[in-house]
Backbone bond lengths (Angstrom), bond angles and torsions (degrees), N, CA, C in turn:
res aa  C-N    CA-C-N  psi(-1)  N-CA   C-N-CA  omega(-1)  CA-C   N-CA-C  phi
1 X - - - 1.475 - - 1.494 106.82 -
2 X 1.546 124.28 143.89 0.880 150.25 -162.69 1.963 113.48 -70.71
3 X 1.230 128.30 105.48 1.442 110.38 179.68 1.256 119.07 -80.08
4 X 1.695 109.99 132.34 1.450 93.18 158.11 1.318 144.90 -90.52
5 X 1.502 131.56 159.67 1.063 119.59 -166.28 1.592 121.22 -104.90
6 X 1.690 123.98 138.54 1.389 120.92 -164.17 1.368 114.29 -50.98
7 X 1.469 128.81 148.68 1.437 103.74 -164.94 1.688 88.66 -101.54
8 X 1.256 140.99 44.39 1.431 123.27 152.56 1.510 95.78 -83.56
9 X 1.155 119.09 -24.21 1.837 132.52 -168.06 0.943 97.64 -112.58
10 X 1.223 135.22 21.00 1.284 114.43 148.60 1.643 115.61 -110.02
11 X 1.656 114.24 -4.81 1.317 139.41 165.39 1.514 101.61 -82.14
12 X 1.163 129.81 -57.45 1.271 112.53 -163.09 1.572 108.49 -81.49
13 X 1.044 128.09 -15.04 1.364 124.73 -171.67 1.137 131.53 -77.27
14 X 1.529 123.50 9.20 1.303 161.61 164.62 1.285 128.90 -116.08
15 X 1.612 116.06 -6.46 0.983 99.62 161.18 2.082 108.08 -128.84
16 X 1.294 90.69 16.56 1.835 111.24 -160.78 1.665 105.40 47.58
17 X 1.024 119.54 -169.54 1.644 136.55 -121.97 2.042 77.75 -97.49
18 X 1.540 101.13 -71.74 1.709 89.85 -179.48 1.631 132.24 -59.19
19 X 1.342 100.55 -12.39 1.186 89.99 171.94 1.648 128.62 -130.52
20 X 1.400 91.84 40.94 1.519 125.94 175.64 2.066 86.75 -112.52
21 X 0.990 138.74 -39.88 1.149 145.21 124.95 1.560 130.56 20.78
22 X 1.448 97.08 -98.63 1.179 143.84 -174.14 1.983 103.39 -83.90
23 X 1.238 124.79 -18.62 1.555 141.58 147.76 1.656 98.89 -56.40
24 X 0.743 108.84 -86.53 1.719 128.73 -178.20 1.412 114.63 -27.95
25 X 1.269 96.64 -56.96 1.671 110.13 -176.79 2.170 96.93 -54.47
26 X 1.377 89.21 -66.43 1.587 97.17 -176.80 1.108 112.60 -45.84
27 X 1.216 121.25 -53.30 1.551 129.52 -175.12 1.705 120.56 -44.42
28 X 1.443 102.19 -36.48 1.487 118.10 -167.39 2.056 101.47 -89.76
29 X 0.905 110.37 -38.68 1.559 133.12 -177.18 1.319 108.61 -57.73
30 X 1.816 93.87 -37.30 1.628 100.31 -170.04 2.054 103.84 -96.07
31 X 0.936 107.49 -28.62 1.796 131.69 -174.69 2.381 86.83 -62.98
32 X 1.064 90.99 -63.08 1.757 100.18 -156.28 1.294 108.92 -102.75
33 X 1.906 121.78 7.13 1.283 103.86 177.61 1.582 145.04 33.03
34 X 1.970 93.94 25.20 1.717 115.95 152.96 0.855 105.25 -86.70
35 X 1.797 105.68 158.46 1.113 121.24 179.15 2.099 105.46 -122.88
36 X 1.212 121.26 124.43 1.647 111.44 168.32 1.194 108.87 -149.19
37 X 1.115 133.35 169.72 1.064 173.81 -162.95 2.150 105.64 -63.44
38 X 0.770 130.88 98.06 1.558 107.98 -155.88 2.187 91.61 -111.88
39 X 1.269 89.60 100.24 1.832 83.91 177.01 1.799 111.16 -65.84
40 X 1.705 82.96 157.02 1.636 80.99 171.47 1.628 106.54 89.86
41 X 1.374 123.65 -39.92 1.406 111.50 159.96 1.523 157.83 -44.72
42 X 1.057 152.17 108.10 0.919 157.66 -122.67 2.513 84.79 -106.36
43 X 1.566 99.24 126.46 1.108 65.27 147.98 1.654 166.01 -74.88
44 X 0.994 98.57 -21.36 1.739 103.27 149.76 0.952 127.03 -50.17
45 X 1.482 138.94 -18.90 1.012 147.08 160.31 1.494 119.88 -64.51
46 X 1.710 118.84 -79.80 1.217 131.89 138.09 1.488 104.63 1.93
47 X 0.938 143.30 -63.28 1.793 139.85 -170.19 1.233 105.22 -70.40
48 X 1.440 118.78 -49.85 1.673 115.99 -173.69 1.289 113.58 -87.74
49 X 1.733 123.89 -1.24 1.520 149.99 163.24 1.894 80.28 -63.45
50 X 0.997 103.58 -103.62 1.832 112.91 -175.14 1.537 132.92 -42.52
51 X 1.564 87.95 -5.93 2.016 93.43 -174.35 1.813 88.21 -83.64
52 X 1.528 97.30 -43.25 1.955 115.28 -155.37 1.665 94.79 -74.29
53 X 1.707 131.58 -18.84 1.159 123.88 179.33 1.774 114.90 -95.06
54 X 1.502 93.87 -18.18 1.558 94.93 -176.97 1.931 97.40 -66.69
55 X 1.608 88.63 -60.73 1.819 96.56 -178.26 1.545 108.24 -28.36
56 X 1.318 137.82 -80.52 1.385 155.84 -124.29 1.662 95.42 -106.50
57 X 1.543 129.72 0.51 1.714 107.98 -173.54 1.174 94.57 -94.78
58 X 1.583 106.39 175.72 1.448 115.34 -174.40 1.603 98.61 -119.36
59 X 1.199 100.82 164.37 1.583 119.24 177.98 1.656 98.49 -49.70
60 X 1.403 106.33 136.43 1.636 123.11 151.89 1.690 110.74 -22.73
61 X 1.452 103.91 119.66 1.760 102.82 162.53 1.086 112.62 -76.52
62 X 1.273 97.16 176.75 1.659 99.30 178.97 1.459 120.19 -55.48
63 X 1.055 129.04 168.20 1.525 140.45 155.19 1.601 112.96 -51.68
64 X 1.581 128.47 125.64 1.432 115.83 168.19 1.112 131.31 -66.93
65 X 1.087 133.74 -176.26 1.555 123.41 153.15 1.590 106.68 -81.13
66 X 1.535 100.43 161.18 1.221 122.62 -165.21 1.863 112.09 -77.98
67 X 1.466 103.94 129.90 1.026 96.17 -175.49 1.838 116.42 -64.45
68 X 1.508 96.33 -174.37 1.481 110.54 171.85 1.976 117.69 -60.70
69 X 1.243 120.64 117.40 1.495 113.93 167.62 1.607 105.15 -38.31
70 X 1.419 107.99 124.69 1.725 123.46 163.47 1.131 109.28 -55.56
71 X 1.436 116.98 166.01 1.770 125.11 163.65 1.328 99.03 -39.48
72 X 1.904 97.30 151.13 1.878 95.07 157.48 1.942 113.07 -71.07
73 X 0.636 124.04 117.48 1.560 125.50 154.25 1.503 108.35 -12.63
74 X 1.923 109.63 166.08 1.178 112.16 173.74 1.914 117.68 -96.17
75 X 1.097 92.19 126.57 1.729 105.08 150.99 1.575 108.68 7.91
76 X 1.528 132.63 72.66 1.839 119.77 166.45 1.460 113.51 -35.73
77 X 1.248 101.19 166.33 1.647 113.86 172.98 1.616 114.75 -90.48
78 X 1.580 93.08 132.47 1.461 107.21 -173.39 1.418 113.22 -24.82
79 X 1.248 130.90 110.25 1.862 125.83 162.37 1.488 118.86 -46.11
80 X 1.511 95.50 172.46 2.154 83.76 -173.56 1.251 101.04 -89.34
81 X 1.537 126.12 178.85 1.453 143.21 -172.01 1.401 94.44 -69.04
82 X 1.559 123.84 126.31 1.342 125.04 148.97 1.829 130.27 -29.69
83 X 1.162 108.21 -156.39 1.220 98.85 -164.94 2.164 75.61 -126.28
84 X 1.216 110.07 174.07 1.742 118.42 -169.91 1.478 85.32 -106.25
85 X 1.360 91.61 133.08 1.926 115.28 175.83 1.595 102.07 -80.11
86 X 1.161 94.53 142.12 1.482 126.67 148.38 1.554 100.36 -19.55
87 X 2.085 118.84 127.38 1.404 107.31 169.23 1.283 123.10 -86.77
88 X 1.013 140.30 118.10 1.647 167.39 -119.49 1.905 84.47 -92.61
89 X 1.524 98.07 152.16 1.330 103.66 -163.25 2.004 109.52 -89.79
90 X 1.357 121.29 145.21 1.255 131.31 -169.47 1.719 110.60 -38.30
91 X 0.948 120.97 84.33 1.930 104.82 156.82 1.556 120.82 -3.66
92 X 1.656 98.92 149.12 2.068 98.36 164.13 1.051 93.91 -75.81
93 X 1.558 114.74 163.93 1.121 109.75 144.14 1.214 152.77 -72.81
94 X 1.654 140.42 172.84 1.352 130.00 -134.47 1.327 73.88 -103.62
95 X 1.896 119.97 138.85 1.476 112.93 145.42 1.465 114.84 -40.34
96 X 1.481 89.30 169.19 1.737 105.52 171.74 1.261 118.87 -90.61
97 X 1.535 103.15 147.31 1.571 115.37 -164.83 1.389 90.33 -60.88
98 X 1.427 104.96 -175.67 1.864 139.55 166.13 1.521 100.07 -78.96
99 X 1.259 101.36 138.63 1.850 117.52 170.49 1.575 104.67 -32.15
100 X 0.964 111.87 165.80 1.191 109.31 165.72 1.658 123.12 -125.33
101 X 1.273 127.43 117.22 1.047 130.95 178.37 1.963 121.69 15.56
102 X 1.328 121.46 109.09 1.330 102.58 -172.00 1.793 113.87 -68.38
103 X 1.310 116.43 142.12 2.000 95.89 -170.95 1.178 77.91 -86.79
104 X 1.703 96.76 178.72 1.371 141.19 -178.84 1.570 107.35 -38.44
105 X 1.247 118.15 161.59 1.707 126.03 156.88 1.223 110.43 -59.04
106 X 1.360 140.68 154.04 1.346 133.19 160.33 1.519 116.73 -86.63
107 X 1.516 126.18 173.91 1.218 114.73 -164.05 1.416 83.88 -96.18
108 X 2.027 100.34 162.43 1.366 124.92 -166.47 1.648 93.69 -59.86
109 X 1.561 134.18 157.36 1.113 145.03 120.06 1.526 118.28 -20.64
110 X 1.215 115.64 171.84 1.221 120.58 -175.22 1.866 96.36 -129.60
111 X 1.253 126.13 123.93 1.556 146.51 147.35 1.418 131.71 -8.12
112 X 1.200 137.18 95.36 1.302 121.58 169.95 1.459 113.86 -59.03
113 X 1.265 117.29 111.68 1.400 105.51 170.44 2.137 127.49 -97.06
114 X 1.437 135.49 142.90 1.360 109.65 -179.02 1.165 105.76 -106.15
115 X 1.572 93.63 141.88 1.766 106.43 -173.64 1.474 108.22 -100.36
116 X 1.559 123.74 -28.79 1.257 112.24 168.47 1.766 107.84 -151.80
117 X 1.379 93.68 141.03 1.919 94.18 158.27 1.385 127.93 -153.44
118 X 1.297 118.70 138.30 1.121 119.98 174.08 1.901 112.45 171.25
119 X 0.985 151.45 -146.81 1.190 166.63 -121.98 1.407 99.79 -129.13
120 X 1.841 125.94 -48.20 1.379 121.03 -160.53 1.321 107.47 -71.38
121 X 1.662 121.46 -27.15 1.896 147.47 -171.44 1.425 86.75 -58.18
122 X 1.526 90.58 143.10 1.530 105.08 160.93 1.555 108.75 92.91
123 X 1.352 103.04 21.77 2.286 99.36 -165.92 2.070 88.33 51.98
124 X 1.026 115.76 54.66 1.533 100.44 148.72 1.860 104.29 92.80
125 X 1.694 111.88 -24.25 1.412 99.88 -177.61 1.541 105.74 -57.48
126 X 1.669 113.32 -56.80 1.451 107.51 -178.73 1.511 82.26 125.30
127 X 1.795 120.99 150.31 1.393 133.58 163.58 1.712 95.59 151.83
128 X 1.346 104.02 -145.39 1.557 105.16 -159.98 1.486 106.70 -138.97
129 X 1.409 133.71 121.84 1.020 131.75 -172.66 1.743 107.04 -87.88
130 X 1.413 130.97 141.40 1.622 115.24 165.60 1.395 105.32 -155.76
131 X 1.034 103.43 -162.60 1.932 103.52 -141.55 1.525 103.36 -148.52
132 X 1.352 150.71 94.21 1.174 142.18 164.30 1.310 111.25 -37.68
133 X 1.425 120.11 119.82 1.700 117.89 179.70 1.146 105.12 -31.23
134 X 1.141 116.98 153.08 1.339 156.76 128.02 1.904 98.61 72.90
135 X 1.615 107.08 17.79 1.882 100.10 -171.87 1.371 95.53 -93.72
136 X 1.481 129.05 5.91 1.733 119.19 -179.18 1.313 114.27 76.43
137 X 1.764 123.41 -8.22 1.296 110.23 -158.14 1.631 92.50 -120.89
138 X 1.032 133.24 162.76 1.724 159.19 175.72 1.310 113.01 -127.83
139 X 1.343 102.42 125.31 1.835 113.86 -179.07 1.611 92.57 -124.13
140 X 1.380 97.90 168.16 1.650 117.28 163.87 1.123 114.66 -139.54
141 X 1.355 86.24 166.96 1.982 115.80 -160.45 1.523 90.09 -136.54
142 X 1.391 117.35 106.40 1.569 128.05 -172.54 0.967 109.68 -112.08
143 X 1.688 138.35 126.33 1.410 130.69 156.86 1.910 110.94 -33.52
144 X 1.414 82.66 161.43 1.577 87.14 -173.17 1.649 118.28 -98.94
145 X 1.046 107.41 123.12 1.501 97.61 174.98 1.247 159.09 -84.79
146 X 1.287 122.43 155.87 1.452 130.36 -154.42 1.886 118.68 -46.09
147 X 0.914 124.57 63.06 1.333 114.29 -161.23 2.135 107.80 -69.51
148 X 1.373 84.86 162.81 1.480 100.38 -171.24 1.397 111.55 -68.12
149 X 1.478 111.92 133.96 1.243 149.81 -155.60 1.777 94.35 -91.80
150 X 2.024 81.52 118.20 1.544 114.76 -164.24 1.612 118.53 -69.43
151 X 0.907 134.28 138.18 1.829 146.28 179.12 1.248 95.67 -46.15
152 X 1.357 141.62 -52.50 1.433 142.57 163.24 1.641 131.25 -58.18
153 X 1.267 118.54 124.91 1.646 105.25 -174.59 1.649 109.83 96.70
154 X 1.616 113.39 -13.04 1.552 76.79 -176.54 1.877 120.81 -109.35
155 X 0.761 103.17 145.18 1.455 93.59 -173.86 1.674 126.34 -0.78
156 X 1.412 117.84 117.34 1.591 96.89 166.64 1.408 97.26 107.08
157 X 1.290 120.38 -39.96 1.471 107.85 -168.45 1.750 108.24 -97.36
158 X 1.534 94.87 158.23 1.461 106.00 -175.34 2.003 107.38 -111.26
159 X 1.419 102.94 169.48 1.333 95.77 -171.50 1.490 112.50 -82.54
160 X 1.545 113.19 133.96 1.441 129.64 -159.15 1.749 95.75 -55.82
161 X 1.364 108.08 159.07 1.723 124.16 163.15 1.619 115.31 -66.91
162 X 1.546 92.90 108.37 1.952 98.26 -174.22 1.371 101.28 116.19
163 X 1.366 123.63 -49.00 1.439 123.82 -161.41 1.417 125.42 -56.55
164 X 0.845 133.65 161.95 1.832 100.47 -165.71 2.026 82.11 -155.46
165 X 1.505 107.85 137.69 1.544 113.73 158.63 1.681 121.68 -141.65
166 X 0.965 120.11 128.10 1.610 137.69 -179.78 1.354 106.90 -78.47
167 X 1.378 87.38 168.61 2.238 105.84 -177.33 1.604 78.50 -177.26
168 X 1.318 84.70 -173.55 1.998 112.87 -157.33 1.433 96.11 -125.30
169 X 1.424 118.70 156.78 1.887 112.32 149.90 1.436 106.92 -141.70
170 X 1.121 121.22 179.15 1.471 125.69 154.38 1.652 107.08 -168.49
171 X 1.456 102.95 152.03 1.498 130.90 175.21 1.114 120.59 -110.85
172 X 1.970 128.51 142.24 1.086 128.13 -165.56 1.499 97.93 -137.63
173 X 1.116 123.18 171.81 1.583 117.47 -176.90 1.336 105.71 -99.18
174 X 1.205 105.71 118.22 2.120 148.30 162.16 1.362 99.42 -41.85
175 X 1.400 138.88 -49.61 1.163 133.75 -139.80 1.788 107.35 76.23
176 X 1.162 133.70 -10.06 1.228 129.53 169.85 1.652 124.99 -85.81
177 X 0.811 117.57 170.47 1.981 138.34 155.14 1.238 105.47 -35.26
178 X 1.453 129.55 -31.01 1.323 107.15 -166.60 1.783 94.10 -174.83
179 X 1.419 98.68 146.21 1.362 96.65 -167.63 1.397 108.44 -116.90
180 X 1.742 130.55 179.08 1.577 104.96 179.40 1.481 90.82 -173.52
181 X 1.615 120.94 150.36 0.985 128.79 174.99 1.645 110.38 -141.60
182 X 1.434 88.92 146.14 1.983 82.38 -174.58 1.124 112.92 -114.90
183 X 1.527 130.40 135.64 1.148 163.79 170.63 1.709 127.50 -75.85
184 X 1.645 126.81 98.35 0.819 101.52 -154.33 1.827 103.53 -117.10
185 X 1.021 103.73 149.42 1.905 96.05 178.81 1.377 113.69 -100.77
186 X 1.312 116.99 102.11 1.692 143.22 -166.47 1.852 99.34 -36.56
187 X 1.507 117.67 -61.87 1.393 122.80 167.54 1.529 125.92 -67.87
188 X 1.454 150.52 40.51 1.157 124.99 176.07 1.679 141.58 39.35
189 X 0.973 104.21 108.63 2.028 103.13 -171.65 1.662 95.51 -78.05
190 X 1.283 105.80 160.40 1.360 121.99 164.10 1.276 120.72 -55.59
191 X 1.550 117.46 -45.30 0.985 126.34 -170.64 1.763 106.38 -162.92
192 X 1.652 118.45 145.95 1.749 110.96 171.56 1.319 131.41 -27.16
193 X 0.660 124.18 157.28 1.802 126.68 142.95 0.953 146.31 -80.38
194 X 1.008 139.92 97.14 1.814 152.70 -173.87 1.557 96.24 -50.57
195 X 1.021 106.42 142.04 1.436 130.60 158.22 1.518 120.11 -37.21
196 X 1.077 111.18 -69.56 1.802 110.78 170.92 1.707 104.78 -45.26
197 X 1.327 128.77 -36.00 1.397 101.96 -162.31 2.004 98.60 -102.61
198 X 1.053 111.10 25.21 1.338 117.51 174.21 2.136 107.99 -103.23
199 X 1.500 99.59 112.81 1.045 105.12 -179.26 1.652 124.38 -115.65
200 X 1.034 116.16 124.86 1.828 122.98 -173.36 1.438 103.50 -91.85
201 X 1.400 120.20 147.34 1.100 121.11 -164.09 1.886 101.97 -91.23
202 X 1.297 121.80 148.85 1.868 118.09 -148.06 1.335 122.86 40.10
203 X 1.291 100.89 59.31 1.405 114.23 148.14 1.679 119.64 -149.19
204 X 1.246 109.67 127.01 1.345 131.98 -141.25 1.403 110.82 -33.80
205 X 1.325 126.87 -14.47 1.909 126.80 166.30 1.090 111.63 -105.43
206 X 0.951 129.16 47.08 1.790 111.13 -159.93 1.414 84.50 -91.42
207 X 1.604 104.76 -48.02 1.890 97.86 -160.42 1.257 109.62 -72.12
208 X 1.495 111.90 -4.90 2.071 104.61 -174.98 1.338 90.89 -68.81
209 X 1.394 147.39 -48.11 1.017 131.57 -132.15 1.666 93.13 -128.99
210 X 1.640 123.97 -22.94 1.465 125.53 174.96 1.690 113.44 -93.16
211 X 1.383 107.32 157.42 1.802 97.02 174.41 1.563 78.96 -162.43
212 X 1.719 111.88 161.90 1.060 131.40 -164.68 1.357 115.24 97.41
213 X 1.794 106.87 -155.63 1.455 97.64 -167.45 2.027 76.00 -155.16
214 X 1.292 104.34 172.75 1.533 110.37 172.85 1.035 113.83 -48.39
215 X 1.373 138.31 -56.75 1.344 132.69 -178.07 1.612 127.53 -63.00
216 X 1.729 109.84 -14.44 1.171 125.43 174.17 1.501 100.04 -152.85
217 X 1.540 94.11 110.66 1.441 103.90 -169.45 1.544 102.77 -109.25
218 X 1.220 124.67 147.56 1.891 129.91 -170.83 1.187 95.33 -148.10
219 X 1.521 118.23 129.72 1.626 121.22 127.34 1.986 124.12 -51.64
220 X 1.005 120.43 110.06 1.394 107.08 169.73 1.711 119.19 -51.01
221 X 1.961 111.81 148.99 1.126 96.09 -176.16 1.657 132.24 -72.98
222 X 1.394 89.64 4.32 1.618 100.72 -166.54 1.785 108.73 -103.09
223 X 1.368 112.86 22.57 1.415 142.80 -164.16 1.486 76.19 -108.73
224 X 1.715 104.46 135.33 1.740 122.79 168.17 1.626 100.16 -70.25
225 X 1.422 114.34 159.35 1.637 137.76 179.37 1.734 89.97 -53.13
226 X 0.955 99.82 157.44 1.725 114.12 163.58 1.343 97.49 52.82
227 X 1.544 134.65 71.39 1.248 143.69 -175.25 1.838 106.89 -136.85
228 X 1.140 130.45 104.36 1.298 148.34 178.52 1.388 111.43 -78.29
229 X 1.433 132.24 110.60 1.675 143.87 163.78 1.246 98.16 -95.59
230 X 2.179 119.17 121.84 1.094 106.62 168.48 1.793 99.45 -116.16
231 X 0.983 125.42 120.30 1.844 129.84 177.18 1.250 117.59 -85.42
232 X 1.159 115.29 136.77 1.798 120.76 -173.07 1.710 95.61 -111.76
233 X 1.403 112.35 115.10 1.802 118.37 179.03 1.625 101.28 -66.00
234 X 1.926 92.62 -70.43 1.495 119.40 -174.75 1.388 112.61 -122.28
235 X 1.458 106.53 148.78 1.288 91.06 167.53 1.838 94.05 -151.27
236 X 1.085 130.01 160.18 1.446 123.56 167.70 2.192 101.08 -144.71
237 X 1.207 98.81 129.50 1.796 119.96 160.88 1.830 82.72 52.61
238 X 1.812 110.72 51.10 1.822 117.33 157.02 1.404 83.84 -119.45
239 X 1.801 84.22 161.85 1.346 102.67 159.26 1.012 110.45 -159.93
240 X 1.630 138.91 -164.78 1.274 156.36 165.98 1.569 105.69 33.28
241 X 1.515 94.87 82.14 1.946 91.77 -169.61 2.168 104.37 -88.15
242 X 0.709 105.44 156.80 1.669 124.71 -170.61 1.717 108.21 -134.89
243 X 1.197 97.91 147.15 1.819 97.78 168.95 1.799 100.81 -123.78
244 X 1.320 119.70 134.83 1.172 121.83 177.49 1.702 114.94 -132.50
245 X 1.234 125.86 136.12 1.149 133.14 161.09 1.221 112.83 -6.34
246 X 1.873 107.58 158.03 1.643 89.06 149.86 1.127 106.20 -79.90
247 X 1.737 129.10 -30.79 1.227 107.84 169.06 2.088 136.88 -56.00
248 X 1.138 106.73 14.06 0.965 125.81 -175.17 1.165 110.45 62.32
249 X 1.499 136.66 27.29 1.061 123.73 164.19 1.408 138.35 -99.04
250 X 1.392 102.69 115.86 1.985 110.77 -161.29 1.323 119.18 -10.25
251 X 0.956 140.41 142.93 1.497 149.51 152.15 1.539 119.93 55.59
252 X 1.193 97.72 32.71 1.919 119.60 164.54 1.270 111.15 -121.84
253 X 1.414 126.21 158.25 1.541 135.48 163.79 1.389 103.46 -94.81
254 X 1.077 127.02 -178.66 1.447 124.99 153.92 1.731 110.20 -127.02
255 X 0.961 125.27 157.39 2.240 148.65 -169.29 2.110 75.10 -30.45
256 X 1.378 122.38 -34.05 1.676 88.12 -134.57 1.778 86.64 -144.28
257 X 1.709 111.85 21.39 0.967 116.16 129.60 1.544 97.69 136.38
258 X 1.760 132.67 -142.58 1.226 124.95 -171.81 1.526 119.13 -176.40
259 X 1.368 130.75 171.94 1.317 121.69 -173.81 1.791 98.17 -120.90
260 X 1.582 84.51 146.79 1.764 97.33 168.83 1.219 107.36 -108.35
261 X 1.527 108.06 124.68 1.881 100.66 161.95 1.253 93.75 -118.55
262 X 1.774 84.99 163.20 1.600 121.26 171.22 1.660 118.66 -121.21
263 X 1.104 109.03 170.35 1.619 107.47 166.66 1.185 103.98 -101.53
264 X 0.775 135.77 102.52 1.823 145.08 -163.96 1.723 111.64 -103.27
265 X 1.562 131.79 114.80 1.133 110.97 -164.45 1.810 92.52 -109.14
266 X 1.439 117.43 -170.32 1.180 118.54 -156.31 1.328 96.69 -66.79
267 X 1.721 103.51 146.10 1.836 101.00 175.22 1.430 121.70 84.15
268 X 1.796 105.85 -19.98 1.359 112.18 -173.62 1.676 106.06 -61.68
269 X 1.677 111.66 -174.31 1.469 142.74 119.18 0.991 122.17 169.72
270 X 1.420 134.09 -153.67 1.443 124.45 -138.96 1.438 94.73 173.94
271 X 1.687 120.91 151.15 1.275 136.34 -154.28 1.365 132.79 -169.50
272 X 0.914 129.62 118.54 1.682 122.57 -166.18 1.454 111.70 -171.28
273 X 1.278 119.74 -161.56 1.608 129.53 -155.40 1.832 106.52 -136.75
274 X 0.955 115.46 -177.00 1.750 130.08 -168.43 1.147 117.22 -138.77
275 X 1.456 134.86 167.46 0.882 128.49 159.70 1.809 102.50 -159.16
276 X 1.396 119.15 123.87 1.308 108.00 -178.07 1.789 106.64 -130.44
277 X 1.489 104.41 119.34 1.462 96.45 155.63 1.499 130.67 -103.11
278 X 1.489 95.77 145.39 1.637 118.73 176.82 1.298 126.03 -29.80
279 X 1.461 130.35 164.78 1.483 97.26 143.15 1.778 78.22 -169.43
């Protein structure tokens, strides 16, 4: 009777021991579509390992489902400091608050009160003594006193050498030939004025010996004593101005002063200022 033979030997005995092997290897490669490392192979083997798994695999299974989300990871290391922004553009402005509470009244002032008046106040000047309530102290308010009576102005005297005082005049039309206004000098001269030292304003010395302007009229100091500046401000349809005495005599002043005429035509006049120094 016939034996049979084991069928692991009856597999390997056709292909001997390595390549009953090298079957196996392929077989499994091609079944599970892994791939490893197979020790002990010969490369020649290895090739007919991968020729025999390409032949025999089957198409890709499906896709699984997705596993479970892993732990979260740890915490990275702090990043570096940015870079500094751009400075951000100015605000409106804030409306305005609510009033604010009005404060309190303040307390009253305190009273001048007067403690005395009459003639005896003052050591004898006379005024009113008074007292801010309740400060203990008394002040005064004294007439003012008589002070001593000036070298100028008083009876008798004439105007000092150098000293010089102004006044104003003006002329209007008379209806006459000739018009005239008088000019008077408040202090008294020592003595008249001569003709040479009487000066009209546009005429060719006026300024050697005049300075100023109408509104501020001067003898210069380098002008002799008893020297007369007469200034014309305004004048409209005058002419041909003259200085005469009070005695009316042409081209003198007199101690206590003098007249200016003009030729004044209808509608005219004319106006200005003085200036006389002493001597």
């Amino acid at each position: 009777m016939k034996r049979l033979r084991h069928p692991v030997r009856a597999i390997r005995e056709p292909f001997g021991t390595a390549g009953l092997i090298v079957a196996c290897v392929a077989l499994v490669l091609a079944l599970t579509g892994a791939a490893f490392a197979a020790g002990g192979l010969t490369g020649k083997q290895k090739k007919e390992v991968t020729k025999i798994a390409k032949k025999y695999a089957g198409k890709p299974g499906a896709a699984g489902p997705a596993g479970a989300a892993g732990p979260v990871g740890p915490a990275g290391a702090k990043g570096d400091t940015g870079a500094k922004g751009d400075k951000g553009d100015t605000g409106d402005n804030g409306s305005p608050g609510a009033p604010g509470t009005p404060g309190a009244p303040g307390a009253d002032g305190n009273s001048v009160e007067k403690v005395e008046e009459g003639p005896t106040v003052c050591a004898g000047l006379g005024g009113v003594v008074y007292e801010i309530e309740e400060s203990g102290e008394e002040n005064e308010v004294c007439n003012g006193k008589q002070g001593p009576e000036g070298a100028l102005g008083t009876a008798g005297t004439t105007l000092p050498a150098g000293v010089q005082e102004t006044g104003n005049w003006f002329i209007a039309d008379s209806g006459g030939p000739h018009d005239a206004a008088a000019i008077s000098f408040p202090i008294k001269l020592s003595e008249p004025i001569e003709g040479a030292n009487i000066h009209i304003a546009g005429q060719a010395e006026f300024l050697t010996f005049c300075q100023g302007a109408p509104g501020n009229p001067a003898v210069r100091e380098t002008a002799p004593a008893l020297t007369l500046c007469v200034f014309e401000g305004i004048s409209e349809k005058a002419s041909e101005p003259k200085v005469l005495s009070s005695e009316f005599e042409a081209g003198e002043a007199s101690k206590t002063g003098a007249f200016i005429e003009y030729n004044v035509a209808a509608g005219g006049f004319a106006a200005g200022s003085f200036a006389v120094k002493g001597g």
